[in-house]
C-alpha positions in Angstrom: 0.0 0.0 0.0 2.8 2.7 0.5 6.1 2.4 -0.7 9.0 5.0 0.1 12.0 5.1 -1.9 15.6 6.4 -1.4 13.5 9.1 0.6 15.5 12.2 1.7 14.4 15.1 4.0 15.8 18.0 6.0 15.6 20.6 8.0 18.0 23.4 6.6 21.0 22.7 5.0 21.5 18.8 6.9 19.7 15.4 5.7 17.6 14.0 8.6 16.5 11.6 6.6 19.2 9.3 4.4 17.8 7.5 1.4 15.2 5.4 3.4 13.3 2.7 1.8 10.4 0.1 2.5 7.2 -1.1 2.4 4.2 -1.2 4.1 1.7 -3.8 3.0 -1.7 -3.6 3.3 -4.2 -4.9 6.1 -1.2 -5.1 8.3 0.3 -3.7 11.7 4.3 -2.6 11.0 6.3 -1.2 13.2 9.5 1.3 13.0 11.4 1.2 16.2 14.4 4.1 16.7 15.7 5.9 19.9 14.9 9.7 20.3 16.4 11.6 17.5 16.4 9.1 14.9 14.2 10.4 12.6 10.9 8.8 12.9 9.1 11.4 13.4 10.4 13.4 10.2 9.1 10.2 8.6 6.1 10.3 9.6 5.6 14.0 9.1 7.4 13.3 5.0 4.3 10.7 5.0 1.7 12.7 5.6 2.3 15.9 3.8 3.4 18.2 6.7 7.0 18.4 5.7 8.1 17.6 1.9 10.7 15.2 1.0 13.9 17.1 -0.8 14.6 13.5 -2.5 13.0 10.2 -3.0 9.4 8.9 -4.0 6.2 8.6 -1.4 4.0 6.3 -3.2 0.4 5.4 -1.8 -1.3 3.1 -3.6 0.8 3.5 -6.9 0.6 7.2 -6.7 3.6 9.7 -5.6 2.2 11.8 -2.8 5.9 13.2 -2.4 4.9 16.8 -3.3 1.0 16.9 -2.4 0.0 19.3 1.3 -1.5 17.3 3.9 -5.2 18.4 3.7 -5.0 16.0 0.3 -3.3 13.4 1.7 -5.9 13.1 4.3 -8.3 12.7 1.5 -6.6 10.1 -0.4 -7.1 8.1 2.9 -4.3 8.4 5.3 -4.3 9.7 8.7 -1.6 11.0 11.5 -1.7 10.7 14.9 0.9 12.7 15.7 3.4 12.8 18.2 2.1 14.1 21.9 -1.5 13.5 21.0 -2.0 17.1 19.9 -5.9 17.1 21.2 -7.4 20.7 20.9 -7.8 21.2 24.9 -10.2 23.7 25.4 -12.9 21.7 23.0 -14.9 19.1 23.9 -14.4 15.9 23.1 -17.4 15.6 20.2 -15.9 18.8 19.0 -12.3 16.9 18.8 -13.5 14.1 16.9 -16.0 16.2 14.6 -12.7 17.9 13.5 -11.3 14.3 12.1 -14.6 14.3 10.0 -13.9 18.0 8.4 -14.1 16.6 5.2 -17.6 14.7 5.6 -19.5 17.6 7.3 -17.6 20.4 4.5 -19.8 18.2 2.2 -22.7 18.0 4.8 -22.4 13.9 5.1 -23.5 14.2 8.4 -24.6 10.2 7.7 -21.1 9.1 6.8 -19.8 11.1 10.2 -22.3 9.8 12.1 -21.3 6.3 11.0 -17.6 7.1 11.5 -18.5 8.4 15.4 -20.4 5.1 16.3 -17.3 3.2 15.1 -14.9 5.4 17.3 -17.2 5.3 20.5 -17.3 1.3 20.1 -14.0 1.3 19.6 -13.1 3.5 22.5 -16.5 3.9 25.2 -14.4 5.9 27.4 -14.8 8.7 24.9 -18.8 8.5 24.9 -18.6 9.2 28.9 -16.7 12.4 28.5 -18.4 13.7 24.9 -19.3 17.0 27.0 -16.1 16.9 28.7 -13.2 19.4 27.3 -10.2 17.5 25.9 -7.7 18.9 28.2 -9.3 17.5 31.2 -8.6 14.2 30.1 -5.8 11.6 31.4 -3.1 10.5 29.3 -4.8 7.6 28.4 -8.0 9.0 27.2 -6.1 12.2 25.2 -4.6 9.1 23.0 -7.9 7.0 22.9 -9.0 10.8 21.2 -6.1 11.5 19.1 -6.9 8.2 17.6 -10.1 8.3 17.4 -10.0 12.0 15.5 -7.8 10.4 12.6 -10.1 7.6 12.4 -12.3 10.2 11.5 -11.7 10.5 8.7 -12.4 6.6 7.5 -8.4 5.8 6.6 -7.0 3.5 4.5 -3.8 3.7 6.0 -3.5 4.9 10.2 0.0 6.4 11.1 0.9 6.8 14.3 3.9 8.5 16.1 5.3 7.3 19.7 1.3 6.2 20.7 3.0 5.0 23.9 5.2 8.0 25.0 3.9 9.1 28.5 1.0 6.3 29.5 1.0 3.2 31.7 1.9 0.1 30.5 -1.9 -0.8 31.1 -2.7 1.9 28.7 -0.5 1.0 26.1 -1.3 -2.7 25.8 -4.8 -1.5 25.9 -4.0 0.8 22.6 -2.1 -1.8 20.7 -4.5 -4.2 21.2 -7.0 -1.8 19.4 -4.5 -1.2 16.8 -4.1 -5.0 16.3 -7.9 -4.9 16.3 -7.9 -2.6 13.3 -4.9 -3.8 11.2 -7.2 -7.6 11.5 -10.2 -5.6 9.9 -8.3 -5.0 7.3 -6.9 -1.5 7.9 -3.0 -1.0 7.1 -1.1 0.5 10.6 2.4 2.0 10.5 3.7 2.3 13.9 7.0 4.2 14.9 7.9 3.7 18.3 10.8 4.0 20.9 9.1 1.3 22.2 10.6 -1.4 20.5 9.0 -4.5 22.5 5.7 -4.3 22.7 5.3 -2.5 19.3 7.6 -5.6 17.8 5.3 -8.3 19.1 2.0 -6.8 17.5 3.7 -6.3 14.2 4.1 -8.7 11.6 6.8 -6.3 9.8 9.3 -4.6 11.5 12.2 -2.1 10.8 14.8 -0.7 12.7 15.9 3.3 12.2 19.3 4.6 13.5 20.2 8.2 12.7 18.1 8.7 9.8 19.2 5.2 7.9 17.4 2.3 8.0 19.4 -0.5 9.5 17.6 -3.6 9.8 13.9 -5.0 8.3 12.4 -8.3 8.4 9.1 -10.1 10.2 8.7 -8.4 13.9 9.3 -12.2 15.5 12.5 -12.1 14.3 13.9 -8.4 15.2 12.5 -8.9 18.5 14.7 -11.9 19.0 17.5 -10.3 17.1 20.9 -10.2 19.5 21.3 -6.7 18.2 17.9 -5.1 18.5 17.7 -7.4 22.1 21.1 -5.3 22.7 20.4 -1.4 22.0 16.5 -1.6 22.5 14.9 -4.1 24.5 17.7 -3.8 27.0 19.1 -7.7 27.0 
């Protein structure tokens, strides 16, 4: 479903990004595991049309999306959730998740957003409890459950999602991959990066490993995770 090839990108005059390429198939759950700084997050942001690649091919679906903003990649079907959750605080949490549907309710579908909120609150009931409830007034846990829920939205083909775990209890976290798992099964294609190499690993089928801005290792998640090196500088063996 997405390929990227001999992808570049920078801030200013220095790559952050060195020639990366791989795949990510559809209907599946893969992971991108990197320590802070490695460039995951520029990924992710190249992806999705908030930062533009200065080399290389972003193809979704057979088409390059290198050079297109993010309001149309949304449309084509991909979604961020980006880094630190990024919920707007002072709305409520409807008002949160009617902003992942901007593009159904700018062409008045308010039955497709209706459909698209039934799915999110089954997905995630704690968000139909605090509907009223501003977004800033939620825990951790909850912000992310939101932040998810908004990009699901917008009915993706393809769900990205930056460092889901950073900040929450490991309760939390195996709570939200286990809803991730739940959507790659349905058929929906997940790209996870993560500093979270081991519990990110072992609900991925693919995995690749990032180390300052170069892609270092790929392969089937089972493997990496048992992977001497991977064991070494991420899972702490």
């Amino acid at each position: 479903m997405l390929e990227i090839r001999d992808l570049h990108a920078s801030y200013g005059q220095g790559d952050v990004l060195h020639g990366i390429s791989l795949d990510v198939p559809g209907g599946e759950l893969t992971a991108l595991i990197g320590a802070n700084g490695a460039g995951k997050s520029t990924l992710m942001k190249t992806i999705s049309g908030l930062m533009k690649p200065t080399r290389g091919a972003v193809r979704y679906e057979g088409r390059d999306i290198g050079g297109l903003g993010a309001e149309r990649i949304v449309r084509l079907g991909l979604a961020l959730v980006p880094e630190g959750r990024k919920v707007f605080a002072p709305l409520t949490v409807a008002e949160n998740l009617e902003m992942g549907a901007f593009q159904f309710l700018m062409r008045r579908d308010t039955q497709r957003c209706r459909s698209r909120l039934d799915f999110v609150l089954a997905l995630f009931p704690k968000l139909e409890e605090r509907l009223a409830q501003p977004a800033g007034t939620l825990s951790g846990g909850e912000q992310q459950m939101l932040a998810i829920g908004r990009a699901l939205m917008s009915d993706p083909k393809l769900l990205l999602l930056d460092e889901p775990s950073m900040g929450l209890a490991p309760l939390i976290v195996r709570q939200i991959f286990q809803t991730l798992s739940e959507l790659a099964a349905q058929g929906m294609t997940v790209f996870v990066c993560e500093q979270n190499s081991e519990v990110t690993l072992r609900h991925a089928r693919t995995g690749h490993v990032l180390e300052s801005g170069r892609l270092v290792l790929s392969g089937r998640a089972s493997e990496l995770v048992a992977d001497s090196r991977v064991k070494e500088a991420y899972l702490g063996v």
